[in-house]
C-alpha positions in Angstrom: 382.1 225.5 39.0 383.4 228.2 36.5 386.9 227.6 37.3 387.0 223.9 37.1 384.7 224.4 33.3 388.1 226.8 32.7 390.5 223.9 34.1 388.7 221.2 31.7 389.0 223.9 28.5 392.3 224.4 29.4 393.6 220.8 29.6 391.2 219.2 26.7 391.3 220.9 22.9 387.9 220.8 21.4 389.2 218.3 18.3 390.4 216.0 20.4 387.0 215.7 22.5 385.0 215.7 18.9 386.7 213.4 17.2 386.2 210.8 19.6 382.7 211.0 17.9 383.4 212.6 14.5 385.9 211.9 11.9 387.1 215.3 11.4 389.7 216.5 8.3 392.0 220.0 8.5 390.4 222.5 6.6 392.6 225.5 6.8 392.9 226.5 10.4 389.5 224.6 11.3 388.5 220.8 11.3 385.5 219.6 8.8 383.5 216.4 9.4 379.9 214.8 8.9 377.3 216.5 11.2 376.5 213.9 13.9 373.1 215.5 14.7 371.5 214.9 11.7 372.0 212.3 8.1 373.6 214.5 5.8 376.8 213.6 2.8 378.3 216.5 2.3 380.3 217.6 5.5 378.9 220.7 7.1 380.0 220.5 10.3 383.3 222.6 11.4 385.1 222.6 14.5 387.4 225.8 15.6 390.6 224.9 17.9 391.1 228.9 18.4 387.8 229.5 19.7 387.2 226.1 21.3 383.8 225.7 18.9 381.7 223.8 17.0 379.1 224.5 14.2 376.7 222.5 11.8 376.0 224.8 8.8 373.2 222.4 7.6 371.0 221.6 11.1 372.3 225.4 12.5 374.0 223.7 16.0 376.7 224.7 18.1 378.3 225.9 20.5 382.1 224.6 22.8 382.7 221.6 23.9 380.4 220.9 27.0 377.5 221.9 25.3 378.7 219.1 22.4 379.3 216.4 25.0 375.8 217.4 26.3 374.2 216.7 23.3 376.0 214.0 22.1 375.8 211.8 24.8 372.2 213.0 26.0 373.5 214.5 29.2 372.8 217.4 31.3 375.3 220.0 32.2 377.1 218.6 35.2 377.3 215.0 33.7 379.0 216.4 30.7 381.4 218.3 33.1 381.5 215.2 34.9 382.9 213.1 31.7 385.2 215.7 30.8 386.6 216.1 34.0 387.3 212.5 34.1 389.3 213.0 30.6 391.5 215.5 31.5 392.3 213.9 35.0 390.3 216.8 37.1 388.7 216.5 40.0 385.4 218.5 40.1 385.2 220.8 43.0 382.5 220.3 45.5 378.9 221.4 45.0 377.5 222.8 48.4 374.8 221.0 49.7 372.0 223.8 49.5 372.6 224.1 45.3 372.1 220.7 44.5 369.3 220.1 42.4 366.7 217.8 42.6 368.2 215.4 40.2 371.6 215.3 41.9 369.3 214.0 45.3 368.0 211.3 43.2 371.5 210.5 41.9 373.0 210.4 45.0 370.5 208.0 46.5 370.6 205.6 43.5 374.6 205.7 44.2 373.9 204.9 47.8 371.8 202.2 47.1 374.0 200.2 44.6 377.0 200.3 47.1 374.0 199.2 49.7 372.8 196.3 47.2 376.6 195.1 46.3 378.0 194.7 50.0 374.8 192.8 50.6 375.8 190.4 47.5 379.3 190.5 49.2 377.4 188.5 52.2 375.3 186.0 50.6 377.5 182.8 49.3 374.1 181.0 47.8 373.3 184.0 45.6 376.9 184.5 44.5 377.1 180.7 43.6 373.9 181.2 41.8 375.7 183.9 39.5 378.4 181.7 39.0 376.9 178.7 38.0 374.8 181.4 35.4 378.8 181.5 34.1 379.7 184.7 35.2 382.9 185.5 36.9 383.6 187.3 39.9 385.2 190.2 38.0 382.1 190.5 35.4 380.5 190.9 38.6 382.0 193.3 40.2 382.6 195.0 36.9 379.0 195.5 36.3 378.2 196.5 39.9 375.8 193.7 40.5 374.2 193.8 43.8 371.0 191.5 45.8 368.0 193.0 47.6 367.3 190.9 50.1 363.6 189.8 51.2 362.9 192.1 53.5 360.5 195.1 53.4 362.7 198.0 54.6 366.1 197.2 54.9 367.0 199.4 52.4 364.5 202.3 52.9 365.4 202.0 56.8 369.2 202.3 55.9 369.0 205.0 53.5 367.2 207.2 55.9 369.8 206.5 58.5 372.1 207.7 55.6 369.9 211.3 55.8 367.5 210.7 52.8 364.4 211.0 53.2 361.2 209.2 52.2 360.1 211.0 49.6 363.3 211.2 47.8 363.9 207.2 47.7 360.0 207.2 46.4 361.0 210.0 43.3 364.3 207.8 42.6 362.1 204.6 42.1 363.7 202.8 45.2 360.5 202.8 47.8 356.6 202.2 47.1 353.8 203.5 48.6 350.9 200.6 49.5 346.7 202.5 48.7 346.1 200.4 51.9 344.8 203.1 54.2 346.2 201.3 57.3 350.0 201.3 55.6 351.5 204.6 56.9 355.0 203.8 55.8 356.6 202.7 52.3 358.2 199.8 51.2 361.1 198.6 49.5 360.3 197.9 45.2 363.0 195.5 45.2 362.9 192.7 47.6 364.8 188.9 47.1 366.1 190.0 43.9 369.8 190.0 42.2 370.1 193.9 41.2 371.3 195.2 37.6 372.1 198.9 38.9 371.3 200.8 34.9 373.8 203.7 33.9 373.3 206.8 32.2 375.8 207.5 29.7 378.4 209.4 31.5 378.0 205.8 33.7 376.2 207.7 37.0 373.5 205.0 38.0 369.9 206.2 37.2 367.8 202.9 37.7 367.6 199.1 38.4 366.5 196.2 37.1 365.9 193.3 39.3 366.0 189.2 38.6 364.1 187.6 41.2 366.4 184.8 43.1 364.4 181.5 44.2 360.8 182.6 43.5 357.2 181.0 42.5 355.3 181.2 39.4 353.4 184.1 40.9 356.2 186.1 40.8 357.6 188.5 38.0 361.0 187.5 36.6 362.1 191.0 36.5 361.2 194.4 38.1 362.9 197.8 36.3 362.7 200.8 38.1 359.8 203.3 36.8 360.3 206.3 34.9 361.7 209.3 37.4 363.4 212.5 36.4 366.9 211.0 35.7 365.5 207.1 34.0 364.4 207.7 30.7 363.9 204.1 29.8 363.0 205.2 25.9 366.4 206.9 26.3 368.7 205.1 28.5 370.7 201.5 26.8 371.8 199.0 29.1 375.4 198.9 28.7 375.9 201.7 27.0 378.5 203.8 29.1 380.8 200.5 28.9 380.1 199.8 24.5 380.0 203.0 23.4 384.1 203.4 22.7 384.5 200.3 21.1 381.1 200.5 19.1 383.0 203.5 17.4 386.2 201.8 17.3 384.5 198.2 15.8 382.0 200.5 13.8 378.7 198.0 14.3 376.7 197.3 17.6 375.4 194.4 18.9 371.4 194.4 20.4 370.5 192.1 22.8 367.2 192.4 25.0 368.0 191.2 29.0 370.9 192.2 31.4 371.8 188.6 32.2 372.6 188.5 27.9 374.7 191.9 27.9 376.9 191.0 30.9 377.5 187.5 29.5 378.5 189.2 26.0 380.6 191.7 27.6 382.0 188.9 29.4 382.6 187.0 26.2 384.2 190.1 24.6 381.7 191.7 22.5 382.1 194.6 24.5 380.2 196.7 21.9 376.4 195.0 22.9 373.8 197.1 24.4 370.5 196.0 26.0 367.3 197.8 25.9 366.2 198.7 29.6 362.7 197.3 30.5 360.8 198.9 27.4 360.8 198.0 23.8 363.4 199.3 21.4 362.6 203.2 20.5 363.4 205.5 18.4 365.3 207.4 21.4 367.7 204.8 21.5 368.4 204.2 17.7 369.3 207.7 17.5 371.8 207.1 20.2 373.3 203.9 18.4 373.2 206.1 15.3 375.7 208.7 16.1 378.1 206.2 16.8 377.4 203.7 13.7 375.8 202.9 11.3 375.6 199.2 11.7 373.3 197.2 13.8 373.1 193.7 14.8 370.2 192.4 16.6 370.7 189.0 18.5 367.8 186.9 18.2 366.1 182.9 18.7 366.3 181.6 15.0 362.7 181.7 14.7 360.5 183.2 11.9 357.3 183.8 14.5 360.6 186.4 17.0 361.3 187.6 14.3 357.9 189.3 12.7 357.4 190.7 16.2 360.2 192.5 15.4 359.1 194.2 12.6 358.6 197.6 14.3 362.3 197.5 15.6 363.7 196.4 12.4 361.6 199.1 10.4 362.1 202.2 12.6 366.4 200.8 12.3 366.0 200.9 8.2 364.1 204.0 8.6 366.9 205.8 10.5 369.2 204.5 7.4 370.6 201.6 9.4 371.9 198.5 8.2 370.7 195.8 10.3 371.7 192.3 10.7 370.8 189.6 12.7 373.2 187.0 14.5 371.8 183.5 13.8 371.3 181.8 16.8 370.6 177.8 18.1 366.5 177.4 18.2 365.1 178.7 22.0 368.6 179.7 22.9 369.5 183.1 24.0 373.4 185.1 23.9 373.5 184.2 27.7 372.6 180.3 27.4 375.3 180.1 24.4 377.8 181.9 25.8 377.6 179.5 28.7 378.2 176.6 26.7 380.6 178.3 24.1 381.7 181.3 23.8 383.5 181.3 20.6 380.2 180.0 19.3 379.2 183.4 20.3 381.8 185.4 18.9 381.1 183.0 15.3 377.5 184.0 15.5 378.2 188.2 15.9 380.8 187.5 13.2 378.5 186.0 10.3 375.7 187.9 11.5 373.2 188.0 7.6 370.9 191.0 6.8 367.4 190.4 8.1 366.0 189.3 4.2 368.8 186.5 3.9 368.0 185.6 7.7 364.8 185.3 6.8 365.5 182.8 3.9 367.3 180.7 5.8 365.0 180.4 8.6 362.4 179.0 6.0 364.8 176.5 4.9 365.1 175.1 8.3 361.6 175.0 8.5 361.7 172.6 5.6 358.6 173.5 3.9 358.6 172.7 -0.1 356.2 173.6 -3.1 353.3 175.6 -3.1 353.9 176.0 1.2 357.3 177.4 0.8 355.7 179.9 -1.9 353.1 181.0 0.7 355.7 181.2 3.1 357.6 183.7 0.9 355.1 185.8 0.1 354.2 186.1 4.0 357.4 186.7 5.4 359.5 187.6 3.1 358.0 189.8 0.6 356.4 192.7 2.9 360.2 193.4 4.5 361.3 193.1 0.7 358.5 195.4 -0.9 359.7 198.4 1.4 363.9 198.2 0.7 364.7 201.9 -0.3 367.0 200.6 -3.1 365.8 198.8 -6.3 369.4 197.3 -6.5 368.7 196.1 -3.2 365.3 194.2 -4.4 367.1 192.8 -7.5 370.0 190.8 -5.3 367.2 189.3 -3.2 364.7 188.4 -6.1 367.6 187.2 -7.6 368.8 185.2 -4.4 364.5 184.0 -4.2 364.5 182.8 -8.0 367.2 180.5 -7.5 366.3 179.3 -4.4 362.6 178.1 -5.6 363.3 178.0 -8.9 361.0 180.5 -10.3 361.8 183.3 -12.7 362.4 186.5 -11.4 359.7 188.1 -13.5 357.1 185.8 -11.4 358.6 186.8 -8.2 358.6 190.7 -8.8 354.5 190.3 -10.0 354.2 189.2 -6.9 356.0 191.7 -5.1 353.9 194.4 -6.9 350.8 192.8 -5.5 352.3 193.0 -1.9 351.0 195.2 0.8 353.1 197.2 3.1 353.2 195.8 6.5 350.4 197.8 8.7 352.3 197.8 11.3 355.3 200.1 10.0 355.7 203.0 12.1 356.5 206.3 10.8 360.1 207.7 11.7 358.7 211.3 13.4 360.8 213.9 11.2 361.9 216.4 15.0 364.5 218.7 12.9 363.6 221.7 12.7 364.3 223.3 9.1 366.3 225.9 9.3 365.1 229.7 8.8 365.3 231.0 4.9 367.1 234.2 5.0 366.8 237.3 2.8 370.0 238.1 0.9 370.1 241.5 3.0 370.0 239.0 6.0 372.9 237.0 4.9 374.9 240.1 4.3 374.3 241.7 7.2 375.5 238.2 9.2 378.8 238.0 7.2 379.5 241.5 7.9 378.9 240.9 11.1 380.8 237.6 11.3 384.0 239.3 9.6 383.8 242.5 12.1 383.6 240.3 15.0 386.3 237.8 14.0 388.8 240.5 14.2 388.0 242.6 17.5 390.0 244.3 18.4 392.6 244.7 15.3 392.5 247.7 13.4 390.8 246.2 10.6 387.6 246.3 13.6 388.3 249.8 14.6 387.6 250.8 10.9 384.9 248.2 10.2 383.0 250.1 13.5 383.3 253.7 12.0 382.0 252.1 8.4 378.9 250.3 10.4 378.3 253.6 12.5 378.2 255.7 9.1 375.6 253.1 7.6 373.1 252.4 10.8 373.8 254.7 12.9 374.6 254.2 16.7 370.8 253.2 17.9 370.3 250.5 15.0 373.9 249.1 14.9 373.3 248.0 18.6 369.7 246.8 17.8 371.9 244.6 15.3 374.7 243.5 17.4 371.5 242.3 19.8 369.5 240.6 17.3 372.9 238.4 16.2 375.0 238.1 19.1 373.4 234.4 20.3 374.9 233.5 16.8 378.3 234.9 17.3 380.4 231.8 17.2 378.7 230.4 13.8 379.1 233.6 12.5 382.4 234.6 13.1 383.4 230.5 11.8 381.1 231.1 8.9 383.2 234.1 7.7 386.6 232.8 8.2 385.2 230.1 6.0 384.5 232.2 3.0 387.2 234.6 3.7 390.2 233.4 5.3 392.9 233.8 3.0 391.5 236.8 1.6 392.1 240.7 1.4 389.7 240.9 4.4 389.5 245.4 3.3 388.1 244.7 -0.4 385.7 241.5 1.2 384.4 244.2 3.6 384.1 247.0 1.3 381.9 244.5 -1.1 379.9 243.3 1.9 378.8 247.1 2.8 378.6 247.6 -0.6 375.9 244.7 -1.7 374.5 245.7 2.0 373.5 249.2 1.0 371.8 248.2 -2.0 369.8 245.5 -0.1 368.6 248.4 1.5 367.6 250.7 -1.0 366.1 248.0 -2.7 363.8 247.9 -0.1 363.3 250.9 0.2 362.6 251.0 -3.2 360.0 248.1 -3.4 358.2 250.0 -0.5 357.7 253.4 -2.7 356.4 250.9 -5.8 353.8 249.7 -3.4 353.0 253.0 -2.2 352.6 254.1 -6.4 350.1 251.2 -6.9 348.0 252.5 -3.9 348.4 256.1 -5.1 347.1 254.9 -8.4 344.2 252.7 -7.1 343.0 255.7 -4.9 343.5 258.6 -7.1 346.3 260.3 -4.9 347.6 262.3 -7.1 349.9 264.3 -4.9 351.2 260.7 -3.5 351.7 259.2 -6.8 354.2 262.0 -7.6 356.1 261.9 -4.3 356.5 258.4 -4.9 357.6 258.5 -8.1 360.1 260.8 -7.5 361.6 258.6 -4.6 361.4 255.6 -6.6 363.6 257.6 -9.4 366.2 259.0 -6.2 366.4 255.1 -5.2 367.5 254.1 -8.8 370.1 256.1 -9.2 371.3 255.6 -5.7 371.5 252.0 -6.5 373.2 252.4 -10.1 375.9 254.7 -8.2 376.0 252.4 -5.7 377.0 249.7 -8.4 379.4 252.1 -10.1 381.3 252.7 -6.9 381.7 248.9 -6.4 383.0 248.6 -9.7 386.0 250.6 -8.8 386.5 248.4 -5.6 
């Protein structure tokens, strides 16, 4: 494992996996760009080609380039590996059997069972034709992986156990159910007569399925997902999403659609920057995903007012996370798949003048063709709770503006009724997970630049005499206690100082460091004997009172020499 991680770090620089995700800018010998971890303006986030590193000064993360795909793209460490080998053209060397972990069984068996669920497709002519006539091709299919569970109750738990997997493993991976009847000894298959959407993670491993049921009765649900299991996340996991993601960066917006059958079509069409939720309602799990790659949202929905209040929670928790959202204007009870059947470029039109969700909302009242006092009413119910809770006041004004026109009413009767608006009950509130970062002590900061600066230059003789200066001022025991206490943050400090000092005389920068560093320290020191004089007093101590005193003097002269020597620096 550790020589293929060296193989990938030796074949892939650090700015070019980064800023397939960040648009970085030189800055000096390091790269500068907008932290994707967290909403921020001013660019605090710094990549170093040198040291094959990453930092966020403002949310505090960091660390090479594996650990940044990791977190990025919401993978653990051997899928990151996985997508990085694939980049630089590596082949992973072999795990052996006994050290795979339980998620790489579960894996595994999911992988089995697509190529299982395709070559049964392969066989069955009726079920193929029925994907055809749906309008999908042969290569959309293949493309996607799509596969068919025939109706029977084993098949696939009987063939995967030939294949050396055991029962228990196909129930963990979702595959296999186990019946409460007390007479049923063995489990069954979850999916049975169904065409199967295999879901990917995104570095594209399959994780989950979600199955359409092919020729059934009313009884019968349309669609069965996989349950949740140590690799499907469904709050986490987009349908889609390994496929979109490169050219939802590259066309800066992404498209939301909510069924497999609608993604594939859209894909199909094109609009290869959809996504699909995965058997669950939208979260804020996968907004965050979306958001690290734009800023733009589209959500493709029937043009009907009733849809689109039920989508209130979606479309809050999107403004919430500072998205823009739009919605694509579709034909009345017609979804992407149906349309893209009939016409594509119809498709591609509605994508293209996709409105935001207030002028969407307008125009759906005008189709419903309601006039005077009704149309008012109307307003105020659908319209005026999204408007009331627009961050921006400019915002408001375009759309009051847009509403006074439209009904002509003066604006001034339109924002009185606004005021009088309650916020929808149903708005959920964005949980705030970033943890602030720690406030440090000016001695604290000192000490990590020092640090940062002496550690940046190991092994140069600028080091050699920074260690002699540190031994003078802690001493052996504490300077080790130090190096301890800060060596997790290495990388940020070491970056952090080359930052601040890069071009300059790095002697003089060190001398002030120790300098400001030593009267940290006596300040301390000192606030510790004022303390100690207040006690004295309170208590009476005499004898205490004048030791402390007299330290407190020793300290304030220390510190004024101190300053006098940094003068002459």
């Amino acid at each position: 494992m550790s020589s293929s991680v060296e193989q990938i770090k030796a074949k892939l620089d650090i700015v070019e996996v980064v800023s397939a995700y960040v648009k970085l800018e030189k800055a000096g010998v390091n790269w500068r760009g907008r932290c994707p971890f967290h909403n921020e303006k001013t660019p605090s986030f710094f990549v170093s080609p040198p040291r094959g590193s990453y930092h966020c000064f403002g949310c505090n993360k960091g660390g090479d380039m594996i650990s940044f795909v990791q977190d990025i793209e919401g993978l653990d460490f051997v899928g990151a590996l996985k997508l990085l080998a694939d980049k630089a053209g590596i082949e992973l060397e072999p795990f052996e059997r006994k050290n795979r972990d339980e998620n790489d069984k579960l894996r595994r068996v999911l992988e089995t069972a697509e190529i299982f669920y395709r070559n049964n497709l392969a066989a069955e002519k009726e079920v193929v034709k029925y994907l055809l006539d749906r309008g999908l091709t042969l290569e959309t299919i293949k493309k996607f992986g799509l596969g068919f569970a025939r109706d029977k109750w084993r098949e696939l738990g009987d063939f995967l156990n030939d294949k050396g997997f055991d029962s228990e493993v196909l129930e963990k991976a979702g595959l296999s159910v186990r019946s409460s009847s007390a007479h049923a000894s063995r489990p069954y298959d979850r999916f049975r007569n169904r065409v199967m959407f295999p879901i990917r993670d995104q570095a594209g491993r399959v994780v989950g399925f979600s199955g359409r049921i092919f020729a059934a009765g009313d009884d019968v649900a349309k669609y069965i997902n996989s349950p949740q299991t140590a690799v499907f996340d469904k709050s986490k996991i987009l349908y889609g999403f390994d496929l979109a993601k490169q050219e939802i960066r590259k066309r800066d917006f992404v498209v939301l659609v909510e069924g497999q059958v609608d993604l594939v079509m859209s894909h199909q069409a094109g609009a290869i920057n959809t996504v699909a939720t995965s058997g669950t309602a939208l979260t804020e799990e996968h907004l965050k995903l979306i958001k690290r790659l734009t800023d733009n949202l589209i959500l493709a929905f029937d043009f009907d007012l009733a849809g689109l209040k039920a989508s209130w929670r979606a479309i809050n928790m999107a403004r919430m996370l500072e998205l823009n959202v739009k919605i694509a204007k579709l034909p009345k009870n017609t979804d992407p798949a149906d349309l893209i059947k009939q016409n594509p470029v119809a498709w591609t039109k509605a994508v293209a003048e996709a409105a935001h969700y207030i002028d969407f909302m307008i125009e759906a009242l005008k189709q419903e063709g309601k006039t005077g006092l009704d149309l008012t009413l109307a307003v105020n119910e659908y319209v005026l709770p999204y408007l009331k809770v627009l961050g921006k006041k400019m915002e408001q004004a375009h759309f009051v503006t847009k509403l006074s026109t439209w009904l002509g009413l003066p604006e001034q009767a339109i924002w009185q009724d606004l005021d009088k608006v309650q916020v929808l009950s149903e708005m959920p509130a964005v949980a705030k997970t970033q943890t602030p970062p720690k406030i440090r002590n000016r001695q604290e900061v000192i000490e990590e630049r020092i640090f940062g600066l002496w550690w940046g230059n190991e092994g140069k003789e600028f080091w050699l005499k920074g260690l002699e200066l540190l031994k003078d001022l802690f001493g052996d025991e504490l300077l080790a206690k130090k190096e301890k206490e800060l060596i997790e943050q290495k990388d940020r400090l070491i970056l952090e100082a080359e930052l601040l000092y890069g071009d300059k005389d790095l002697n003089k920068v060190f001398a002030e460091l120790l300098s400001g560093l030593k009267e940290e320290m006596k300040k301390a020191e000192l606030a510790f004997f004022m303390s100690q004089v207040k006690q004295a007093e309170k208590a009476g101590d005499e004898k205490l009172l004048e030791l402390s005193l007299k330290k407190c003097q020793e300290l304030s002269a220390a510190i004024n020499e101190n300053r006098k020597e940094f003068n002459k620096l």
